[in-house]
Structures are given as structure tokens and as C-alpha cells.
KEKE-3310 file (N, C-alpha, C; in steps of 0.2 Angstrom, whole numbers, plus 5000, padded with zeros to 4 digits):
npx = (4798:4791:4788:4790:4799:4809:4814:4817:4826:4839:4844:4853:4863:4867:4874:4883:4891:4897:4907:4913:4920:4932:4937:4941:4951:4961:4964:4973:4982:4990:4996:5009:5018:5028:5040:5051:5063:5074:5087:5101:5104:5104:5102:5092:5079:5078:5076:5065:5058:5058:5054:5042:5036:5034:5024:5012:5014:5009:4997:4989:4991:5001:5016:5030:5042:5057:5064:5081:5085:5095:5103:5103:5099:5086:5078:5082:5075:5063:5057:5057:5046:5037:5037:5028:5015:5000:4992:4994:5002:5017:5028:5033:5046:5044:5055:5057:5067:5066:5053:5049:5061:5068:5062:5064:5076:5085:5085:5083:5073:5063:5052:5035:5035:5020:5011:5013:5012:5002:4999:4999:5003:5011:5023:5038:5047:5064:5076:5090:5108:5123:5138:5156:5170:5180:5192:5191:5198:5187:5178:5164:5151:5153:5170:5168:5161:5173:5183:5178:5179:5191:5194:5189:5178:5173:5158:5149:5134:5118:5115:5112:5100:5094:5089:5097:5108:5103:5102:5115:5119:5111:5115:5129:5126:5122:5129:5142:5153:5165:5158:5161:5149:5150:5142:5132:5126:5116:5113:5122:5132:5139:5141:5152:5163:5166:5166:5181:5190:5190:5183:5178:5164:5148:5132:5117:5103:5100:5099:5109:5121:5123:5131:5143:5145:5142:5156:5164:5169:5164:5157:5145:5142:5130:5111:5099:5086:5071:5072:5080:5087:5079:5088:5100:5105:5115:5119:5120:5108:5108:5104:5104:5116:5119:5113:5099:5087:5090:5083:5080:5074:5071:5058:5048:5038:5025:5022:5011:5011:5001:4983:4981:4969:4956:4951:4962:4973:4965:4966:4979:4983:4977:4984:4997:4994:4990:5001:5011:5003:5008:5014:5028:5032:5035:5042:5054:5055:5056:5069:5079:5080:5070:5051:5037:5024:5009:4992:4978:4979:4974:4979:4994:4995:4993:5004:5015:5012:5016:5027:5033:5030:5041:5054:5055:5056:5068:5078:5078:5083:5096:5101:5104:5110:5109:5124)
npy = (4953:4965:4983:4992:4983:4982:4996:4996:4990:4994:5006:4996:4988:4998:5003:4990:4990:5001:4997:4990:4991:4999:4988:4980:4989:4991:4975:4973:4986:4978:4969:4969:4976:4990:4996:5010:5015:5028:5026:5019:5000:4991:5004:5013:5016:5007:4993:4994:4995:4983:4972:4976:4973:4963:4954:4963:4960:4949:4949:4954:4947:4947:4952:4958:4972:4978:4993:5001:5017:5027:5042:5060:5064:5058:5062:5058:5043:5049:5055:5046:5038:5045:5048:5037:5028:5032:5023:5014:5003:5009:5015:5026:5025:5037:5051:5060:5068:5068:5074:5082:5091:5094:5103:5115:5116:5115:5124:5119:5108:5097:5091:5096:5092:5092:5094:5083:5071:5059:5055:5039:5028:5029:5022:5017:5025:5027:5034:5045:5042:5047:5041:5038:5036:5019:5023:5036:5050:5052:5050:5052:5063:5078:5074:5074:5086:5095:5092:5096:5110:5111:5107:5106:5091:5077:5073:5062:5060:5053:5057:5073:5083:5074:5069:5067:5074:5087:5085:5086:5099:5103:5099:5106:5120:5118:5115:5119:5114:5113:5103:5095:5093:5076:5071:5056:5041:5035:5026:5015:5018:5027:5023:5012:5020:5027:5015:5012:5022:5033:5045:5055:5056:5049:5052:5043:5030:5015:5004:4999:5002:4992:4978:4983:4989:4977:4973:4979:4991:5002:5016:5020:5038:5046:5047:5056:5058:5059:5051:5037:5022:5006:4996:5001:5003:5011:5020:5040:5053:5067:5079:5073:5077:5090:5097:5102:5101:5095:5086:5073:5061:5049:5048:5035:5033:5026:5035:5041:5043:5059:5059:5045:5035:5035:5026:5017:5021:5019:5005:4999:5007:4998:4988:4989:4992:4979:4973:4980:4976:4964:4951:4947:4958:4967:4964:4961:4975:4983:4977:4984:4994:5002:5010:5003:5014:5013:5017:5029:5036:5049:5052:5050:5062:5072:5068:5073:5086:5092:5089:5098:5110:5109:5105:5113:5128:5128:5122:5134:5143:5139:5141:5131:5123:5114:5102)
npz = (4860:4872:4868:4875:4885:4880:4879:4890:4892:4883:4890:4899:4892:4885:4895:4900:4889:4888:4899:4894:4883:4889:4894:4886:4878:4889:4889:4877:4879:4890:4883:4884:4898:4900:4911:4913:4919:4925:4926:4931:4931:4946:4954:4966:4959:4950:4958:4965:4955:4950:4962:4963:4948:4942:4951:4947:4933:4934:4941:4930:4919:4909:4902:4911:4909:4914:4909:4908:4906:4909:4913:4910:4923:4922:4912:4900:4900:4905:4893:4882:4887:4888:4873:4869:4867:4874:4881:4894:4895:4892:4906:4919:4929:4941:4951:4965:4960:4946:4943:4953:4957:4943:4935:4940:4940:4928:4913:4898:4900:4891:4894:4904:4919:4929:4917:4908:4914:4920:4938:4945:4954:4970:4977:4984:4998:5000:5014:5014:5014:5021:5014:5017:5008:5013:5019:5023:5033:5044:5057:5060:5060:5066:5066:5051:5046:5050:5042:5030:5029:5031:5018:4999:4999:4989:4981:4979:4966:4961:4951:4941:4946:4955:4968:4978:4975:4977:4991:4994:4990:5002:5011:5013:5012:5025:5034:5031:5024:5010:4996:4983:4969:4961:4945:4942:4935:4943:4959:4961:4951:4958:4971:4967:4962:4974:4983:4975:4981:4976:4975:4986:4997:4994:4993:4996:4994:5004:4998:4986:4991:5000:4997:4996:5007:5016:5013:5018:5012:5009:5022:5031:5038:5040:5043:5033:5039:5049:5060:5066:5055:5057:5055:5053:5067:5073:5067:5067:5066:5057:5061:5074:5076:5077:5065:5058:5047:5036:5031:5018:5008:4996:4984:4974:4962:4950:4933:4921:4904:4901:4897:4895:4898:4911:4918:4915:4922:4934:4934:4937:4946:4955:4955:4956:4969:4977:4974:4982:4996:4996:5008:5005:4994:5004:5013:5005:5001:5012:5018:5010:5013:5010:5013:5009:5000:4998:4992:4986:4970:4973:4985:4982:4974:4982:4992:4982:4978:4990:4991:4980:4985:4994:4991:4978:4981:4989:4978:4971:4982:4984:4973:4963:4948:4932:4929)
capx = (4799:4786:4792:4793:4802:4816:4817:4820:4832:4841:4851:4859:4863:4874:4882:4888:4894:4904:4912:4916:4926:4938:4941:4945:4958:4965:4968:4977:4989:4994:5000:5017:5019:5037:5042:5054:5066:5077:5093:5106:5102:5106:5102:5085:5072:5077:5076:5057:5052:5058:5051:5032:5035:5033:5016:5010:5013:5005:4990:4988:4991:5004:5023:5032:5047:5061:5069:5083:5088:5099:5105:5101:5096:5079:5076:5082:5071:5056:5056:5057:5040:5033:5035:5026:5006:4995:4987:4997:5007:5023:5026:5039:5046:5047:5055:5057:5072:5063:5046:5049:5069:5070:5059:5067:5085:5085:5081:5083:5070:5059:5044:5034:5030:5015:5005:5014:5012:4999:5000:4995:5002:5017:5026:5039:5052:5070:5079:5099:5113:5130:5143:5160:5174:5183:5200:5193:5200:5181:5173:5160:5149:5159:5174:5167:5161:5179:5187:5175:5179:5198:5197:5184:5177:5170:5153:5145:5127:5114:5116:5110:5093:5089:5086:5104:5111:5100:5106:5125:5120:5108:5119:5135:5125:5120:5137:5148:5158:5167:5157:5159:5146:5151:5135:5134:5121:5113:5115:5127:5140:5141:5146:5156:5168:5166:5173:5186:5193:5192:5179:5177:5159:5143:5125:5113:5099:5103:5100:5113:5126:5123:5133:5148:5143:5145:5164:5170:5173:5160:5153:5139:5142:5124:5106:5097:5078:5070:5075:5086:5083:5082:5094:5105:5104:5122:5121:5115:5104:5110:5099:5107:5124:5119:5113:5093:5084:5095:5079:5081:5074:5071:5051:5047:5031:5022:5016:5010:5009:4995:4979:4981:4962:4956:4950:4968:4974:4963:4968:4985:4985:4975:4987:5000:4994:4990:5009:5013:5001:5012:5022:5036:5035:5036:5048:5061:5057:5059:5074:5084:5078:5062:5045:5030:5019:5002:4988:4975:4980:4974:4985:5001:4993:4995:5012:5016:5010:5019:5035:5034:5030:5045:5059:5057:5061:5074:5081:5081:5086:5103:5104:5108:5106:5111:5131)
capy = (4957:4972:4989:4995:4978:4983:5001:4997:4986:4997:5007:4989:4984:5002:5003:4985:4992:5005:4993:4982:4995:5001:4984:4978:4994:4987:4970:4977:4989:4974:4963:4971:4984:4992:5002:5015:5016:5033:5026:5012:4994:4991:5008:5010:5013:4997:4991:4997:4994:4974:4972:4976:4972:4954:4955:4968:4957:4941:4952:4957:4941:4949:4952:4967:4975:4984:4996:5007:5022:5030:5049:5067:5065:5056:5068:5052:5039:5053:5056:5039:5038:5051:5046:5031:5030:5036:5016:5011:5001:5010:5016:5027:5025:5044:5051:5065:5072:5070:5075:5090:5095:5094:5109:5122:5114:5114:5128:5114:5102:5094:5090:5099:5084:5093:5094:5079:5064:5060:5051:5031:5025:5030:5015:5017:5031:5028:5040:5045:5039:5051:5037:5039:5028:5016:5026:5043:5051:5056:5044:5055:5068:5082:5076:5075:5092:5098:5091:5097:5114:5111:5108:5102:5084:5076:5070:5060:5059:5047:5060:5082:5085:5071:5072:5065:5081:5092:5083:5088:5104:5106:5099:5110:5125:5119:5113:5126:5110:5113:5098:5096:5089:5074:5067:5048:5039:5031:5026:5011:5019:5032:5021:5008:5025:5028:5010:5012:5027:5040:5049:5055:5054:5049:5053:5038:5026:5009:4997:4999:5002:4986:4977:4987:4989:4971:4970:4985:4995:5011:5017:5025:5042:5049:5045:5063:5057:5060:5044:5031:5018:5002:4991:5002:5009:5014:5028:5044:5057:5075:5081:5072:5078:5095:5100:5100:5104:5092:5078:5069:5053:5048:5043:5032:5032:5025:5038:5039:5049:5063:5057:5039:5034:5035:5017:5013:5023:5017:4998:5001:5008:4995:4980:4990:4993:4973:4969:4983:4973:4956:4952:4946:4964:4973:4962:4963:4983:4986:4975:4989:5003:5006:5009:5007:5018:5012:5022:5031:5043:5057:5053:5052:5070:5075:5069:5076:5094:5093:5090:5104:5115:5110:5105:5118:5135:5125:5123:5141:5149:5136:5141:5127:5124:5106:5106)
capz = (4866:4869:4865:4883:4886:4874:4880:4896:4891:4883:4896:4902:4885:4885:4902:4898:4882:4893:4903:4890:4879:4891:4896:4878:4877:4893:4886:4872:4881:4893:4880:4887:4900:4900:4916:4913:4924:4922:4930:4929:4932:4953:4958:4970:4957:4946:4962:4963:4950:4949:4966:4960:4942:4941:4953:4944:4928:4937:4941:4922:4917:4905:4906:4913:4907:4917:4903:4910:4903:4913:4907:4911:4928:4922:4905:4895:4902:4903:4886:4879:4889:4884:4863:4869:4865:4882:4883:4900:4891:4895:4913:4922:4938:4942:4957:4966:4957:4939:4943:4959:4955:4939:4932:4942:4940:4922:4909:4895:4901:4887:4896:4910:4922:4930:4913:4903:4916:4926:4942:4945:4962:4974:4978:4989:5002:5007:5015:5008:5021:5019:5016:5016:5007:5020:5023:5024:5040:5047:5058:5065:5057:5070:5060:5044:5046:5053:5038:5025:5031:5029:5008:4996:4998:4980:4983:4970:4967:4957:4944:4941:4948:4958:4974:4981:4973:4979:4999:4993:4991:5006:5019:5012:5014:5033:5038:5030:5020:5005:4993:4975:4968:4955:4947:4941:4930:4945:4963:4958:4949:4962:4976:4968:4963:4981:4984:4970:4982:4970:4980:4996:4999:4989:4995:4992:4998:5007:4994:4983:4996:5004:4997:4997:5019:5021:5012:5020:5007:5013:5027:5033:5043:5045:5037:5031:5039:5057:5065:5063:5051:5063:5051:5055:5073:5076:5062:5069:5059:5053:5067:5081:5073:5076:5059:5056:5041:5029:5030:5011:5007:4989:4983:4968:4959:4944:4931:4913:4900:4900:4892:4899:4903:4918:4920:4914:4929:4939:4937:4938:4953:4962:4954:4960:4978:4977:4975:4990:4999:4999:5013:5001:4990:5008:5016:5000:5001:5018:5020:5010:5016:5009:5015:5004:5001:4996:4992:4979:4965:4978:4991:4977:4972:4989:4992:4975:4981:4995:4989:4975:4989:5000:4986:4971:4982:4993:4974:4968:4986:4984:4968:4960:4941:4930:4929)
cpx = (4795:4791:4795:4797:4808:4817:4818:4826:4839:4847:4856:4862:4871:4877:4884:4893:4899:4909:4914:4922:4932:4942:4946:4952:4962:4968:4974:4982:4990:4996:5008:5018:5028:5037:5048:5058:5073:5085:5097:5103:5105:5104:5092:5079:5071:5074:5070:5055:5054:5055:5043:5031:5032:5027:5011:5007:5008:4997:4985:4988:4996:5012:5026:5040:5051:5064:5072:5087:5089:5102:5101:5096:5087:5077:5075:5074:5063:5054:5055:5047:5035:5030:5031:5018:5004:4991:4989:5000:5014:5021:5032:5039:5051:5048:5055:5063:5068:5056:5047:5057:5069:5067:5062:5075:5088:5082:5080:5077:5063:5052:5042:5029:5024:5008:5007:5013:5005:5000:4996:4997:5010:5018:5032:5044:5057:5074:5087:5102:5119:5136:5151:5167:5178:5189:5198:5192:5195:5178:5165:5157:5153:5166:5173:5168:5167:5184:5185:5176:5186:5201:5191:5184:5175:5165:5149:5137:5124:5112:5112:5101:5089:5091:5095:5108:5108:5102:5112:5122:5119:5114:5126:5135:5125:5126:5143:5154:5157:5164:5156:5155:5149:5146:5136:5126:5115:5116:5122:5137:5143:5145:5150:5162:5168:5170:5180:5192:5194:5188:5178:5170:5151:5134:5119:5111:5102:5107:5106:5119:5128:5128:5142:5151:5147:5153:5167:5172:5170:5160:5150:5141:5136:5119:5102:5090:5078:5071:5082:5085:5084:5087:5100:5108:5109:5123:5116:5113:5108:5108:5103:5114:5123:5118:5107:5092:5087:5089:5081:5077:5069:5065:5051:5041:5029:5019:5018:5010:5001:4989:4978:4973:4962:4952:4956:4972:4972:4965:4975:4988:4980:4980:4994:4999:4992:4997:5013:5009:5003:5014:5027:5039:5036:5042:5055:5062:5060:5067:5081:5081:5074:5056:5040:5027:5011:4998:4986:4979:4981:4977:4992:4998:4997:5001:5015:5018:5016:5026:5040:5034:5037:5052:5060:5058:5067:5079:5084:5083:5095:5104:5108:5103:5112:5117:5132)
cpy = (4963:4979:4991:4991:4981:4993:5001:4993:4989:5002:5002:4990:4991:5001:4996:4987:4996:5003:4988:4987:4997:4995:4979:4984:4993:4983:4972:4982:4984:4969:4962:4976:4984:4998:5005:5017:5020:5032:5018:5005:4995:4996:5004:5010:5008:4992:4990:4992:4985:4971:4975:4973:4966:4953:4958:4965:4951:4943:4953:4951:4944:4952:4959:4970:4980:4986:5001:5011:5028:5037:5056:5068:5061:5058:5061:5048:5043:5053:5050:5037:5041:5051:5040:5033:5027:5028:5014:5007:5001:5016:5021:5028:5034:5044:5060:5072:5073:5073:5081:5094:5097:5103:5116:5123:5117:5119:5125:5107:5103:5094:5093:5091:5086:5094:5087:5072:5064:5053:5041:5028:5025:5023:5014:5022:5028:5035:5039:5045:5047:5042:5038:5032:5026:5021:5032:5044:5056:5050:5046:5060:5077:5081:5076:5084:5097:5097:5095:5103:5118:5113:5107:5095:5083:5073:5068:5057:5053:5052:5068:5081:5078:5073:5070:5069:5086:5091:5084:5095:5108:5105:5102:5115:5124:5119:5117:5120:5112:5106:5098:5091:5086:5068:5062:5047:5035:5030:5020:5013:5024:5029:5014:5013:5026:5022:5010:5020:5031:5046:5049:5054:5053:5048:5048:5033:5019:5003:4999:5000:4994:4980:4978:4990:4986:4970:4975:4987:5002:5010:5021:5031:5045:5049:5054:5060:5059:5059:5041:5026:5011:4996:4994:5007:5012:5022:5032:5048:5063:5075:5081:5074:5085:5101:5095:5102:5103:5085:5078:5063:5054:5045:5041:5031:5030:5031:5035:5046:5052:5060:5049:5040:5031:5028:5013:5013:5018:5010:4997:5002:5003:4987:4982:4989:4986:4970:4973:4979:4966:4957:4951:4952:4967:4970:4965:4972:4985:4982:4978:4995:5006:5006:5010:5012:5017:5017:5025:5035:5047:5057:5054:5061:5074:5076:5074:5086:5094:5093:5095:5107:5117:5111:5112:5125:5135:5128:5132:5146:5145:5137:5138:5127:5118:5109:5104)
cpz = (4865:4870:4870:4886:4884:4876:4887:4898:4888:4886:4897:4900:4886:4890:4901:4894:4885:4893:4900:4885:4881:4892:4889:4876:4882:4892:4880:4874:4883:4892:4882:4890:4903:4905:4915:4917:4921:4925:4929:4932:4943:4958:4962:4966:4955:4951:4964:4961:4948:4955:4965:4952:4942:4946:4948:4936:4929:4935:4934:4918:4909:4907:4907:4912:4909:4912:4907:4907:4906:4908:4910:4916:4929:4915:4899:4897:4901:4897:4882:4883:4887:4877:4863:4870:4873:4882:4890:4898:4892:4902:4915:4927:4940:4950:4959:4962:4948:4940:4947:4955:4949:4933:4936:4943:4933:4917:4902:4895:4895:4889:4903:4914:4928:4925:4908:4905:4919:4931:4941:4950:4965:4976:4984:4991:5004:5008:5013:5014:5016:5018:5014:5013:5012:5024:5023:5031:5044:5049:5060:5062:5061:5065:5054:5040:5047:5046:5030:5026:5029:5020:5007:4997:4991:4985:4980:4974:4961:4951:4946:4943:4952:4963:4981:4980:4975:4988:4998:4996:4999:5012:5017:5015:5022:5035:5037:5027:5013:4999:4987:4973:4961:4954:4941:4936:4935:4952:4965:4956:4952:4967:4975:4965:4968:4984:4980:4976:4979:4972:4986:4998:4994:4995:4993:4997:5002:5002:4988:4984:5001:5002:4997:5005:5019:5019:5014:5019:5006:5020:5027:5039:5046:5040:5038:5032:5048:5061:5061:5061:5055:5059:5053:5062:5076:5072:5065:5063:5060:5060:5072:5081:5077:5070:5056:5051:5035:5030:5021:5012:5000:4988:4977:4967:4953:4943:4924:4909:4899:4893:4893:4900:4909:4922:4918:4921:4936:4943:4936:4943:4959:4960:4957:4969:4981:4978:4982:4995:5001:5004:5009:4997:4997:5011:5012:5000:5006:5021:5015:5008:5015:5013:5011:5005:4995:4995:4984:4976:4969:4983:4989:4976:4977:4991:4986:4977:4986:4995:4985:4981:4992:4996:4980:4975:4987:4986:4971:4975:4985:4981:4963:4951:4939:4931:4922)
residu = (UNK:UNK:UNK:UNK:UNK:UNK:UNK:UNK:UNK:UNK:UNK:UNK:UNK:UNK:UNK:UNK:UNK:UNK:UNK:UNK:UNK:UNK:UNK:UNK:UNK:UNK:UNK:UNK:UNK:UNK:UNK:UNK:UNK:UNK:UNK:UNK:UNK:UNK:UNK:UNK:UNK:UNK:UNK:UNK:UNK:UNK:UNK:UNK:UNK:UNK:UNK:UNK:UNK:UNK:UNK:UNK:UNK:UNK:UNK:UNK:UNK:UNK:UNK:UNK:UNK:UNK:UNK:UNK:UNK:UNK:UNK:UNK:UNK:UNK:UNK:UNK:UNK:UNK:UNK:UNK:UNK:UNK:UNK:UNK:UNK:UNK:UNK:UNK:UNK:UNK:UNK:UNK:UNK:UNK:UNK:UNK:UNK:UNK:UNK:UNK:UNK:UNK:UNK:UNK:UNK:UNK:UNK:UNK:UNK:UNK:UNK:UNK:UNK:UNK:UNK:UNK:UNK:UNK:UNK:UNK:UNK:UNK:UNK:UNK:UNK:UNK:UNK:UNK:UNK:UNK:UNK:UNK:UNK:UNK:UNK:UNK:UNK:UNK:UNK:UNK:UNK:UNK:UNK:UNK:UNK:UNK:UNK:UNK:UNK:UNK:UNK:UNK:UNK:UNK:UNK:UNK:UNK:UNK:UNK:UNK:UNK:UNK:UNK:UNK:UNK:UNK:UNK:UNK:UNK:UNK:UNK:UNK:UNK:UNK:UNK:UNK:UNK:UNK:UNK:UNK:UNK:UNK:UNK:UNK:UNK:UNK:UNK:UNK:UNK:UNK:UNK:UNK:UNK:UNK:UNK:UNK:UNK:UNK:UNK:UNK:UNK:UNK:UNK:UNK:UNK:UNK:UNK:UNK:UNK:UNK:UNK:UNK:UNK:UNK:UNK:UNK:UNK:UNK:UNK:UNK:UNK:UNK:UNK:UNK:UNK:UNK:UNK:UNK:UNK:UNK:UNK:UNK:UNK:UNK:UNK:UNK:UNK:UNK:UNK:UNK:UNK:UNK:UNK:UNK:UNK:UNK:UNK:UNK:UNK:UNK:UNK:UNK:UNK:UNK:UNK:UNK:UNK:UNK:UNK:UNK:UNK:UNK:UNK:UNK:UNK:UNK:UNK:UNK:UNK:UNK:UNK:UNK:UNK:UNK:UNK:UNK:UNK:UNK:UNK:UNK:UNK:UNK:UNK:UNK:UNK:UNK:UNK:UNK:UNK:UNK:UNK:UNK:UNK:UNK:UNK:UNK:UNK:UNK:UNK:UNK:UNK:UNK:UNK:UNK:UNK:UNK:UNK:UNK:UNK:UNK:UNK:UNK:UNK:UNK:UNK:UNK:UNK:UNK:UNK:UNK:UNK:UNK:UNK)
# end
């Protein structure tokens, strides 16, 4: 080869080399990737996150592991993420309560999740229903409101600083009901206390309600979103109750630990946005109560922002702090 030959061949020979290293450190984290999931098995992120997991794994040609670690509103499950090496490897399904609530809930908290995570792909939105257990003597948000007036109701959430607990508070304060918050490990063991009769009302997404619907042992008094969710067109919103500015609904996203590379990111979040792109992962989503949410990093960013801006001085004008 002449000299000229060989140094023009040289650039190639590197940018191959580039692109062939990250993809070797790619191989090697998704020998096993383990999602994080900060809440009890049934609730909505488990829910999530097994509903994209096993595509996700397909896509990787490698197996994918729902781990929950349910505890201190998300702090457990974060943390356990966190001690885990930055390859994309382990995953966490953050939501709005770990990732927006939690830093201005908590003067306690471990990790600051705008410099210890970074984002890799929002996944999906349900909004939080009010539901009531079957024999409470409120069929109608008017009476609910009329009774909640009378004494304190108990209102259990999917645990301190998620975002179900931040919807106790907000609609107490608009409604002028008396509601103790009692917070749970997840959206699960919240409403099968709620079916057990032991609490009057618990704050929480579709999907894990759903079964406790069709036996008659909850009900749904009012969804906290803009509209009405069309699965369930007979439940009206806050809104149309008479009592605006209680919207809620709960977002889950993939992040990782800060330092993750940015070609590990990147194929992370297009393996994910492949499994929100089935019809069979959107069907199963939306048939309780979610909506994907497809889209780059810079769109999660976005949403991201926009949430801190709306949720964290909602939380310090309410005054709420972990219990």
C-alpha cells in the first residue's frame, strides 16, 4: 500500500474503531438489564415497566428484569440504582413522585435526581381516579365533599411523595375536606385496604383498581385529568364537580444513573420507543388507563421541566413534608 494510500485510510480504520467500542461496552452491559421498579409488584409502574420490559429485552437480544423495591416513596428502589455501575445495565422506572416531589418533600433524601440520573425515555401518563370503598355513604363528588366537611375521611396513597399523595393534599385544600393522608408501599396495597373497608378513600391510577371495580368492592367517584377517561365515561372530573386545579395523573420513565454513555442512552431509548410502538404494548397500556408517551430524551427533558416547575412550589405552598 502507498503511503498516501494508508493515510487516507487511516481516519476509516479510526471512526470504525469509535463505533465499534461503544458497541462492545453495549454488549456487555445487556447481558442483563434490571428495571427498578420503586413500588410493590401490581401497582402501575410494575405495570410499566413489564409491559415494555420483555420487547425491550427481545430488541437487546438479552433478558430483562423487573426488580421491586418498594419503600420510602421511591428513595429505596433509587438508591439500589444508583450503587449500580453507570453501563445501562440497571434501569429505574422513575416517576413523578421520585424524581419532581420528592426533593422538596424530603429533607432526608439521598440523591439529588436532577444531577444523579439522567433521563433515557418517558414511557407512559395515567391520570389518579378518587375511589371510594363500596359502602361509603357519598355517591357523588357534592356528597363526598359534604361529608369530608363533616369529619376526617382516611385517604391512602401509593406511599409519602408520590404523586397520589401530593392529589390528597391538593384536592383537601380545594375542597375544604378534612383527609388524612395514610401512605402504602404502592398503588396495590392501597386499594385492597380500601376493599378490606378500613379506609374511606384511596387516590390511585386505573390499573390496579381494576380488578377490585369489576367485583364491587371500590368505586370510582371522580378522575383528577381534563377529560373523562373514555373507559370510564360515567365518572366525572374534579372540574366538572366544581373544583378545578386538582388535574394529577402519574408519568413513568426510564432513567439511569449519571455518567451512563450517551450511546447507551441513546439505544435505550430508541428500543424502548420500538416497544411503545407495538400495537400489543399500546393496546395493554391503554386498556388500563395509560397513555404512551413516546419520544427523544429532549422531549422527556421537556416534560421533565415542566413538571418541576408546576409540582415542586404546588408542594412547598401546601406545605407538605414526608410523614
Amino acid at each position: 500500500m502507498q503511503r498516501r494510500e494508508f493515510i487516507q485510510c487511516v481516519p476509516l480504520a479510526m471512526a470504525a474503531a469509535t463505533l465499534f467500542v461503544p458497541h462492545l461496552a453495549l454488549a456487555e452491559a445487556y447481558k442483563q438489564i434490571r428495571i427498578v421498579v420503586p413500588f410493590a409488584a401490581g401497582g402501575a409502574s410494575d405495570a410499566v415497566a413489564r409491559a415494555i420490559g420483555t420487547h425491550i429485552g427481545e430488541s437487546l437480544k438479552t433478558t430483562v428484569l423487573v426488580d421491586n423495591k418498594p419503600g420510602g416513596g421511591g428513595v429505596i428502589g433509587a438508591g439500589a440504582v444508583l450503587a449500580s455501575k453507570a453501563d445501562g445495565g440497571t434501569l429505574f422506572m422513575a416517576s413523578n413522585g421520585s424524581m419532581i416531589i420528592n426533593p422538596v418533600l424530603r429533607n432526608d433524601l439521598r440523591y439529588n435526581p436532577d444531577k444523579d440520573f439522567v433521563l433515557v425515555a418517558a414511557v407512559a401518563r395515567a391520570p389518579i381516579f378518587i375511589w371510594a370503598r363500596a359502602d361509603l355513604p357519598a355517591k357523588s363528588v357534592a356528597e363526598l365533599v359534604q361529608l369530608g366537611k363533616k369529619g376526617p375521611l382516611s385517604a391512602g396513597s401509593a406511599g409519602t411523595g408520590n404523586i397520589t399523595h401530593l392529589a390528597i393534599a391538593n384536592v383537601a385544600s380545594l375542597t375544604g375536606m378534612q383527609l388524612n393522608h395514610v401512605p402504602f408501599s404502592g398503588d396495590a396495597p392501597a386499594l385492597s385496604t380500601l376493599a378490606g373497608g378500613t379506609l374511606d378513600l384511596s387516590f390511585n391510577s386505573l390499573i390496579a383498581a381494576q380488578p377490585l371495580l369489576q367485583a364491587g368492592r371500590i368505586r370510582p367517584v371522580a378522575i383528577l385529568d381534563d377529560k373523562r377517561d373514555p373507559s370510564m365515561p360515567d365518572v366525572p372530573t374534579l372540574a366538572e364537580s366544581g373544583y378545578s386545579g386538582a388535574l394529577a395523573a402519574a408519568w413513568f420513565g426510564l432513567t439511569a444513573p449519571a455518567g451512563t454513555p450517551e450511546a447507551t442512552v441513546a439505544e435505550l431509548n430508541k428500543v424502548t420507543n420500538d416497544a411503545l410502538a407495538r400495537a400489543d404494548v399500546k393496546e395493554r397500556l391503554r386498556t388500563v388507563g395509560f397513555t404512551p408517551l413516546p419520544g427523544s430524551v429532549a422531549l422527556f427533558q421537556q416534560m421533565y421541566d415542566a413538571e418541576a416547575k408546576t409540582w415542586r412550589p404546588l408542594v412547598k405552598k401546601l406545605g407538605l413534608r414526608a410523614d
